[in-house]
C-alpha positions in Angstrom: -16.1 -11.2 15.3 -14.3 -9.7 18.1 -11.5 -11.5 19.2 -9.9 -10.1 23.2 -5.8 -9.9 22.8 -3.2 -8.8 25.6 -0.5 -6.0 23.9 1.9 -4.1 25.7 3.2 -0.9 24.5 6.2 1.6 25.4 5.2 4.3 27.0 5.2 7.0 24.4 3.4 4.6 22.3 0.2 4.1 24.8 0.7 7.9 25.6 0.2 8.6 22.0 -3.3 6.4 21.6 -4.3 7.8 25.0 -4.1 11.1 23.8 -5.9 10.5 20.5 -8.9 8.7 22.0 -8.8 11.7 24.3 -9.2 13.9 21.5 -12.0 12.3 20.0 -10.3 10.6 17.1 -10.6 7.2 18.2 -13.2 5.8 20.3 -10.6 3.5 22.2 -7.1 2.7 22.6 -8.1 -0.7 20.6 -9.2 1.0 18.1 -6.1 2.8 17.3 -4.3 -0.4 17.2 -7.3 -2.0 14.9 -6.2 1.5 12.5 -3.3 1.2 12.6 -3.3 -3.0 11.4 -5.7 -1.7 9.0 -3.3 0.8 7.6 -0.1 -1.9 8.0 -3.0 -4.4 5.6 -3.3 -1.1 3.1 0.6 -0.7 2.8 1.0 -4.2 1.7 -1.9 -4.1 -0.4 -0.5 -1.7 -1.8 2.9 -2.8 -2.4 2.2 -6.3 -3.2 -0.3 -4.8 -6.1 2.9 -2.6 -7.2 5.4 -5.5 -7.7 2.9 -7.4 -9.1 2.2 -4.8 -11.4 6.6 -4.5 -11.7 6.6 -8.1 -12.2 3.9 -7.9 -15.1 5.8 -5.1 -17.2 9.1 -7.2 -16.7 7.2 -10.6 -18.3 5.4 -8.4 -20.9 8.9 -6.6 -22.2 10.8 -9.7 -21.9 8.0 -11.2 -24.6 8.6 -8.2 -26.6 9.9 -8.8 -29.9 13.5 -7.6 -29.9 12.3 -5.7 -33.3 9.3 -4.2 -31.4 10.9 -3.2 -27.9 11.1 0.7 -27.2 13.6 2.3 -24.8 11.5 4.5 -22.6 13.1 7.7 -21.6 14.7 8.4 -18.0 11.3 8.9 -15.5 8.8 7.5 -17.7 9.1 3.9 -15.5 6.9 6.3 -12.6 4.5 7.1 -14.9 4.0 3.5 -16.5 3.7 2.1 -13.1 1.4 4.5 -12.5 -0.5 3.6 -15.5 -0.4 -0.2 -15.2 -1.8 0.4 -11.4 -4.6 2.0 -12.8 -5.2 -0.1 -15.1 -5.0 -3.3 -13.4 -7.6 -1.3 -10.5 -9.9 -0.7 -13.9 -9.5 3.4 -13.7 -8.6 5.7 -16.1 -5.1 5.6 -16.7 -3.3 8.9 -15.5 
């Protein structure tokens, strides 16, 4: 569905669409707005699914075992996160 909405822009900001639908990227000015909510909608995705994943690792050591918890060492937390990401998408981890 295809719902009609009013925006106003700066100028730089409807020069900028203007000029991409003028070079063929876009097919309208509307759709460079419509890519660019998409891409806002990817960024949260994507940080929602990385403080879920954060949130996850937190509950998971704080169930550790004092007896069984292992200090990582400094810069492994990237690669974990990485890890977990993949893991909770179903991928290979890294």
């Amino acid at each position: 569905m295809t719902v009609k909405s009013a925006v106003s822009f700066i100028d730089e900001h409807h020069a900028f669409a203007k000029a991409a639908v003028e070079r063929g990227e876009f097919a309208s000015v509307s759709a460079v707005v419509a890519a660019g909510i998409q891409r806002l909608r990817d960024e949260e995705d994507e940080r929602s699914a990385m403080l879920d994943a954060v949130a996850e690792e937190i509950r998971r050591r704080a169930e550790t075992p004092d007896d069984e918890f292992v200090e990582h060492a400094r810069g492994d937390f990237a690669r974990i996160l990485e890890r977990m990401i993949a893991d909770r998408a179903g991928d290979d981890p890294v």
